[in-house]
C-alpha positions, -999 to 999 in steps of 0.1 A, spaced: 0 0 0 27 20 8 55 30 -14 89 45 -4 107 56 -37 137 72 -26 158 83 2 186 110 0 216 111 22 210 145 42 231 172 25 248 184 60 264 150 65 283 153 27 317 171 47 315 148 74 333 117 54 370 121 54 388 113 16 409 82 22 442 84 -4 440 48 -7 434 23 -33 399 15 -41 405 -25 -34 414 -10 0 380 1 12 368 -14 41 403 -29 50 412 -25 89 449 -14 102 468 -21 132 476 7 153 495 13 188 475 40 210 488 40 244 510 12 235 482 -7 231 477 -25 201 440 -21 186 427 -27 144 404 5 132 392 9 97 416 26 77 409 60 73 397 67 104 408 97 126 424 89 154 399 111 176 372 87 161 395 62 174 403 72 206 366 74 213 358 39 200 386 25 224 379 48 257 406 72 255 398 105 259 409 136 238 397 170 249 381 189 221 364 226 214 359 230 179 349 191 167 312 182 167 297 154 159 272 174 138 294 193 115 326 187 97 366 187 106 381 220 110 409 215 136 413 250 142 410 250 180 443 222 186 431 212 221 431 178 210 469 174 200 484 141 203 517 125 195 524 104 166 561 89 166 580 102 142 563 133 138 580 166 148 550 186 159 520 170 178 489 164 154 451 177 158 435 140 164 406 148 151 420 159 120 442 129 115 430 101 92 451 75 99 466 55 69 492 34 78 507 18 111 512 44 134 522 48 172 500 75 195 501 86 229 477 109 239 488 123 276 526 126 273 542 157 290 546 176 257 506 170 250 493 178 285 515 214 282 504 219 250 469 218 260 473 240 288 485 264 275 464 263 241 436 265 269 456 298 288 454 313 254 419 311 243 411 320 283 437 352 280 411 362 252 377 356 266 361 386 282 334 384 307 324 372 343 317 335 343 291 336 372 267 353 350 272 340 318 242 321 306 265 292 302 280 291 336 270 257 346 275 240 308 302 264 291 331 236 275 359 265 280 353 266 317 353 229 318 386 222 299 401 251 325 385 231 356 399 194 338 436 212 335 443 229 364 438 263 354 442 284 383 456 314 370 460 336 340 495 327 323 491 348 297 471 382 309 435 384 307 417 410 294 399 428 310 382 457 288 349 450 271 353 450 234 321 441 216 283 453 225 261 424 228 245 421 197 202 423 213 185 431 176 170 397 171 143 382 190 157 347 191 193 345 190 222 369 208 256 374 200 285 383 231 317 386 206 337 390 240 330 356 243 343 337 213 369 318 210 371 312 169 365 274 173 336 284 141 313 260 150 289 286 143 299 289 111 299 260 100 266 248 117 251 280 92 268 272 64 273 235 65 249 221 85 219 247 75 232 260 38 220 295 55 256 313 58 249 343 82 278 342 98 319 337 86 351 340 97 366 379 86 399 389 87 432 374 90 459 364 121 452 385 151 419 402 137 403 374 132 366 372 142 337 360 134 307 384 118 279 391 99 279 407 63 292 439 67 290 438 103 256 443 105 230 429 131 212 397 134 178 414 127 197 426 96 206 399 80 192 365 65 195 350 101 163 322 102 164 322 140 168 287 142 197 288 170 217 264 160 246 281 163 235 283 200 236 247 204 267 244 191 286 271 206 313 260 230 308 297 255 285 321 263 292 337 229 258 324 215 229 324 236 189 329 229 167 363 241 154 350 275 120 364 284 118 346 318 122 383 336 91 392 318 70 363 327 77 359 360 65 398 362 31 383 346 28 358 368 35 381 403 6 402 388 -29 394 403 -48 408 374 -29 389 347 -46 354 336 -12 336 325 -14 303 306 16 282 295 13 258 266 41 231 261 54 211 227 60 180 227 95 180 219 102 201 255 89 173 273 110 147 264 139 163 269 140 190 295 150 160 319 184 163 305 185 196 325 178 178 349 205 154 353 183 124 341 191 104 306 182 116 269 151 105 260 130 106 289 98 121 292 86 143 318 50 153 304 33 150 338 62 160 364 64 193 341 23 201 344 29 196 383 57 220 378 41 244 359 17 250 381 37 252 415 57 279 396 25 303 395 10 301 358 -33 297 360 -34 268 333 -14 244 317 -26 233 283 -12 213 259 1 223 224 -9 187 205 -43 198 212 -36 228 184 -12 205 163 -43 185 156 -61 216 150 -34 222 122 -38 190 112 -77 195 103 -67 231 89 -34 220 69 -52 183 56 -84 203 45 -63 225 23 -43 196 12 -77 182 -3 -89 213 -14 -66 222 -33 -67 190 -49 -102 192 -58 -89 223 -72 -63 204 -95 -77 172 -108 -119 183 -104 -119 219 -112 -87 217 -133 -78 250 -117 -45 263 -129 -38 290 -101 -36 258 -78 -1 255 -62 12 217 -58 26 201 -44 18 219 -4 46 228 17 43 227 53 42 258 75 49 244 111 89 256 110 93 293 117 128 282 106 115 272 73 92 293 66 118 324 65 146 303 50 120 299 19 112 340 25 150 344 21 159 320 -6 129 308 -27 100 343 -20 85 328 -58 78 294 -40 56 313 -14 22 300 -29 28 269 -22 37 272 16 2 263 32 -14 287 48 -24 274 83 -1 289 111 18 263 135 -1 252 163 17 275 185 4 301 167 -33 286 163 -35 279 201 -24 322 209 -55 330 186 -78 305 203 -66 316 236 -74 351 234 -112 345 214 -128 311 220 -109 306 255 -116 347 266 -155 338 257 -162 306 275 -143 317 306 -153 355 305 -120 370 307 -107 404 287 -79 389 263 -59 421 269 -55 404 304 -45 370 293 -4 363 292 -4 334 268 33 315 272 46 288 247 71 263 259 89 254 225 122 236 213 130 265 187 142 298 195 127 306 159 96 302 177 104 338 194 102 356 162 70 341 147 54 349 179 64 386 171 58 386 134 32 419 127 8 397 114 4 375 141 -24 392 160 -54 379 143 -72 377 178 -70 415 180 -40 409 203 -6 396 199 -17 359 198 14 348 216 32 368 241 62 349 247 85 321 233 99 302 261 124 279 250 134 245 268 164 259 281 147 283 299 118 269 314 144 247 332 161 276 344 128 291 356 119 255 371 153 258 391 148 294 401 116 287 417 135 257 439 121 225 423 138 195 413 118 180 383 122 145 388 108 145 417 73 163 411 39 143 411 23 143 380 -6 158 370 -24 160 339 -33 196 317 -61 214 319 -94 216 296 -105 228 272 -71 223 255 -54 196 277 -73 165 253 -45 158 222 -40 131 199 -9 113 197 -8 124 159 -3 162 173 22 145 200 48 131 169 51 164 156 84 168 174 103 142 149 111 147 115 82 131 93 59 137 124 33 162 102 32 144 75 27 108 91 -3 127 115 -17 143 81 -18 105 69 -35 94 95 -64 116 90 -64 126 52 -63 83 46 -92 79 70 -114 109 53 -106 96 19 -116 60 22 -132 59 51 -111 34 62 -80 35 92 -42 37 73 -35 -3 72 -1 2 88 5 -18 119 -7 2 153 -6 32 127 33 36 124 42 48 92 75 42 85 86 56 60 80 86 75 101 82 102 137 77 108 167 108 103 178 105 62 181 139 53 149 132 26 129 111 20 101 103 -6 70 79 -5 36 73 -12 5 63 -6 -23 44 -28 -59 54 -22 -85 28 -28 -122 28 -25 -124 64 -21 -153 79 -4 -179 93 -30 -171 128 -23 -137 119 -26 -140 98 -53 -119 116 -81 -86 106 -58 -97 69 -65 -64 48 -76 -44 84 -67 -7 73 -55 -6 102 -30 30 109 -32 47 129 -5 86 141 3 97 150 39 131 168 46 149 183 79 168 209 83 174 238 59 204 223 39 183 197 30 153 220 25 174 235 -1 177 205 -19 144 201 -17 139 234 -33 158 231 -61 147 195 -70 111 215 -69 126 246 -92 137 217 -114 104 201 -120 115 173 -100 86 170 -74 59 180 -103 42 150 -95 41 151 -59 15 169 -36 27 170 -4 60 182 13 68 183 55 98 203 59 110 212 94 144 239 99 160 217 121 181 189 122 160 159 135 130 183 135 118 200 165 135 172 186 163 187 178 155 225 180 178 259 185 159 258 222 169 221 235 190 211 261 232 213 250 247 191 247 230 181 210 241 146 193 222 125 164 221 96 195 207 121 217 183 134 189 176 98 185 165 91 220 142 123 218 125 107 192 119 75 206 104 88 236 77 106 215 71 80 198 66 57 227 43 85 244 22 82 207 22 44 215 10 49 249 -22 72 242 -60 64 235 -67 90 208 -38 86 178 -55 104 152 -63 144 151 -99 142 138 -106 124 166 -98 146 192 -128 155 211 -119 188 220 -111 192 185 -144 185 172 -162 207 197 -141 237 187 -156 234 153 -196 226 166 -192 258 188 -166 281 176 -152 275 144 -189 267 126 -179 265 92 -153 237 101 -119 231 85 -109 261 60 -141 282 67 -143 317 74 -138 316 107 -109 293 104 -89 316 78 -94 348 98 -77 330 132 -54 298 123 -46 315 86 -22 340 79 -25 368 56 10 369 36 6 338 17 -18 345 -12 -50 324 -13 -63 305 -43 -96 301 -55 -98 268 -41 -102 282 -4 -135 277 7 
């Protein structure tokens, strides 16, 4: 029933192989090496910091990540190699013939120390209030060393202002220490390239085009570059001041919704293992902190699912009933604020085809501050709505003009994971130890279609799940509803669907293969874009697309450190939490469906619908109801 016709290596993992000058009949051959005069076989090619970590050694490191490729700028993780004059960046090294390392020798353990003196000789600032105090790899390497002093001066004059323009990500120059992570997690790993290394020798640093700001620039706010920053010199525009001053005021109503994705891995702030999900100890928490309700953000992911499926069919009706030739197809999500202005940046002639529904965080603001106002009788000018989200991109679209459809600013405040644990600690709670509760009505009821939004492939397999159903009247035949080849971390993938014994009003899809790509993070997204500028994707009519490596699992506003295992465990703790639940499909939501009986009349795509949980910049087709 289900076809999966191709699957592309993700573009931000092409740097991470290392060229092996071997012969070809030598591929997969192993070598003998010596590492601490221990004799041990690795594949040839591989570096000996791969190595190292494969056999238990341990090699300090600042500017490797698993994430991106080598640069081996930072040298903390010098080594010796006999033979070799100067000590050699392990990670850097592919090793290609029999070779002897140590990795702790006198000469290695100075070099390190003082490489370490360096970099600290040039960081600015006072550690006890960075944002990175208690996580900051410098500081650590320092501690790990025996840095006690300041060999080499420190200094002490403040050369940079904080760059505060942007709504999502800030920049403390003082702070760097050239490792360009950041750099290459926007070029490589994202294909965005805000950011570069300028200058030469001692005026090296790391900017923007023409030194301008953040808000200036073609920044998409997704943070990665926060989650891959070593120091302080990356961090994201806390509003936690600002809420806690709603909270402390009596005539505020303050409501906090929470993604998915923040749940299953704000225990890692906690001390406790990737991967494990504290939906019910975080309500509990929540609560105890001060804020009135705590409501649940799968409840509007299903709504997006009703909104973003309808249009999906609409405009296929459009296409292949009406033969409409203003209709734009295939559909590309809008869930990822990340996305969405990546495509504003790179690809504003592709705009039509971007859906028009908002992202449930957005949906939820607008329902917060009309329906929930009305049936509660409160002012929505008194209402603090608060989203807990994995993306510091989410800080942004909450401030976008056009978001205040309810008359209001829908959302008040992006909260990211980061930061709700800090707010958690603040107020003297240990998470893992809090009772759990459940969230409140009317929006506490989700699906767990709206709950595997966090993983890549999550909209789209949700969207199957109900657009399958509502076509042929009949449950996707997929074992307990697990769509595979939707899930799973290759850069793209490409499927589809065959629908049989249609529904008569859905009758002109009958024998339709409904075919449907889904791609994370914006390097891959470009690909994705140019395969559609190509005519590539003419035949396909659906397209999830999330800015993030991983998807929101592995947002800008997660807990650091960030690894494809740790993305991975993420992942399979939503899934399990799917697994777990009654409801598994969004047009079964019961809250859902009474939103449309009392509030939203005209159902899916109606009036109604478009003026709250639709926005306004994306032109609308004759096909919208």
């Amino acid at each position: 029933m289900l076809k999966q016709t191709e699957s592309r290596a993700p573009v931000s993992q092409k740097s991470h192989k290392i060229d092996k000058p071997v012969d070809p009949n030598s591929i997969g051959a192993t070598i003998t090496i010596e590492l601490n005069e221990k004799k041990i076989a690795v594949p040839l090619g591989t570096t000996i910091l791969e190595a190292c970590k494969a056999n238990q050694v341990r090699v300090p490191t600042l500017c490797h990540h698993e994430d991106l490729c080598i640069a081996g700028v930072c040298r903390v993780c010098v080594v010796e190699v006999e033979g070799m004059k100067s000590l050699q960046a392990a990670c850097a090294f592919p090793i290609t013939s029999q070779i002897k390392i140590k990795t702790s020798t006198e000469n290695v353990r100075k070099a390190r120390r003082h490489i370490i003196d360096l970099l600290l000789s040039e960081h600015h600032g006072e550690c006890y209030t960075c944002v990175r105090n208690r996580n900051c790899e410098l500081r650590a390497l320092a501690s790990e060393y025996g840095v006690d002093g300041f060999t080499f001066g420190h200094r002490e004059k403040k050369m940079h202002e904080i760059d505060k323009s942007s709504y999502s990500v800030l920049r403390d120059m003082d702070k760097c220490i050239l490792c360009r992570r950041c750099v290459r997690t926007c070029i490589d790993l994202q294909e965005v390239g805000v950011l570069e290394a300028i200058d030469r020798g001692g005026k090296t640093h790391i900017g923007t085009f023409m030194g301008k700001p953040l808000s200036e620039v073609i920044c998409i706010n997704c943070g990665q570059c926060i989650n891959r920053c070593p120091t302080g010199a990356l961090f994201t525009n806390d509003p936690s001041d600002d809420i806690w001053r709603a909270i402390d005021d009596p005539t505020k109503h303050v409501v906090i919704q929470t993604a998915p994705s923040p749940r299953a891995a704000i225990g890692e702030e906690f001390g406790m293992p990737a991967g494990t999900s504290m939906t019910g100890e975080l309500n509990t928490a929540l609560r105890r902190i001060g804020f009135d309700k705590v409501f649940d953000t799968d409840f509007s992911a299903d709504l997006t699912i009703m909104e973003e499926g309808t249009e999906l069919l609409l405009r296929l009706k459009a296409a292949l009933v009406d033969k409409d030739p203003n209709v734009k197809l295939p559909q590309f999500t809008s869930c990822s604020p990340g996305w969405v202005k990546f495509i504003e940046h790179f690809y504003p002639e592709s705009l039509d085809y971007l859906s028009t529904a908002k992202s449930p965080q957005q949906m939820f603001g607008a329902l917060m501050k009309t329906y929930y106002a009305q049936e509660y009788n409160l002012d929505p000018k008194d209402i603090v709505t608060v989203a807990v989200m994995p993306c510091s991109a989410k800080k942004f679209e909450c401030n976008r003009p056009e978001m205040v459809d309810s008359g209001y600013k829908d959302v008040d405040y992006g909260l990211t994971t980061r930061e709700l644990a800090k707010m958690i600690k603040e107020a003297g709670i240990f998470l893992p130890e809090m009772p759990k509760s459940e969230f409140n009505d009317p929006f506490g009821e989700a699906s767990g279609a709206g709950l595997i939004f966090g993983a890549t492939g999550g909209v789209m397999e949700a969207a199957l799940r109900t657009a399958y159903e509502l076509i042929t009247g009949r449950e996707v035949p997929f074992e307990n509803l697990r769509i595979e080849a939707c899930r799973g971390f290759e850069g793209i993938k490409q499927a589809s669907v065959k629908l049989e014994g249609c529904v008569p009003a859905w009758s002109f899809l009958e024998g339709v293969d409904l075919k449907f790509v889904v791609a994370h993070g914006t390097a891959n997204a470009r690909t994705v874009m140019e395969l559609f500028k190509q005519g590539e994707l003419n035949d396909v009519h659906f397209v999830e697309i999330m800015g993030c490596p991983g998807g929101c699992i592995g947002g800008g506003g997660q807990p650091i450190p960030t690894s494809p295992e740790i993305r991975k465990k993420r992942a399979e703790a939503i899934y399990a939490e799917d697994e777990s639940m009654t409801i598994r499909k969004s047009h079964e939501n019961p809250h859902v469906k009474l939103i449309y009986e009392k509030f939203l009349t005209d159902g899916p795509c109606g009036h109604k619908s478009h003026e709250l949980l639709h926005t306004k910049y994306v032109k609308r087709g004759s096909f919208i109801v």
